[in-house]
C-alpha positions in Angstrom: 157.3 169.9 77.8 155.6 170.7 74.1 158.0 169.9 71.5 157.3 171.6 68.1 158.6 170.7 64.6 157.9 173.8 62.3 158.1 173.6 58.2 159.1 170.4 57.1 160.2 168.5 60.4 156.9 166.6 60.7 157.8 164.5 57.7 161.2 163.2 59.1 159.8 161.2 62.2 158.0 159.1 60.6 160.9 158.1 58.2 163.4 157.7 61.1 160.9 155.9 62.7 160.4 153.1 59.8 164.4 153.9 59.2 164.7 152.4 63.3 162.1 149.7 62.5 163.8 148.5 60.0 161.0 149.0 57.2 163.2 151.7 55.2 166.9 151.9 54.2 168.7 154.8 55.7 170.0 155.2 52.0 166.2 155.1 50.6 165.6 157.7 54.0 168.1 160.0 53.1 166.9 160.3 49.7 162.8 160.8 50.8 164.7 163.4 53.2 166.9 165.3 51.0 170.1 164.6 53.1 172.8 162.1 53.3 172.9 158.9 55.3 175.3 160.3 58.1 172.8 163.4 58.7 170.3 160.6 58.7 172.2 158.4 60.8 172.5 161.5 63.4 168.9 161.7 63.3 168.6 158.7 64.7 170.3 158.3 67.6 168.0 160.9 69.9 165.0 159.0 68.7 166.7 155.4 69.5 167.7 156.8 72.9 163.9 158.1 73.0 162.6 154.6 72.6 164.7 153.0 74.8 163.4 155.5 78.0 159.7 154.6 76.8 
């Protein structure tokens, strides 16, 4: 299964992914992201559930 991120998506993974490694502040996230830290937050949860599969 090919899973595309048009326009701007490509940008957020990496942030979520330093967000989950603790290398970025969801706060400082949401800000690089234009979004809050709950849309961040839900963000975050797929990709930790991705992780923990891998």
């Amino acid at each position: 299964m090919l899973v595309t991120m048009p326009g701007k998506e490509p940008c957020i993974l990496p942030v979520i992914q330093a967000v989950v490694e603790k290398r970025l502040r969801c706060r400082d996230a949401a800000y690089q992201l234009q979004l809050t830290e709950r849309q961040v937050q839900r963000l975050m949860h797929p990709f930790l559930f991705l992780v923990q599969i891998v």
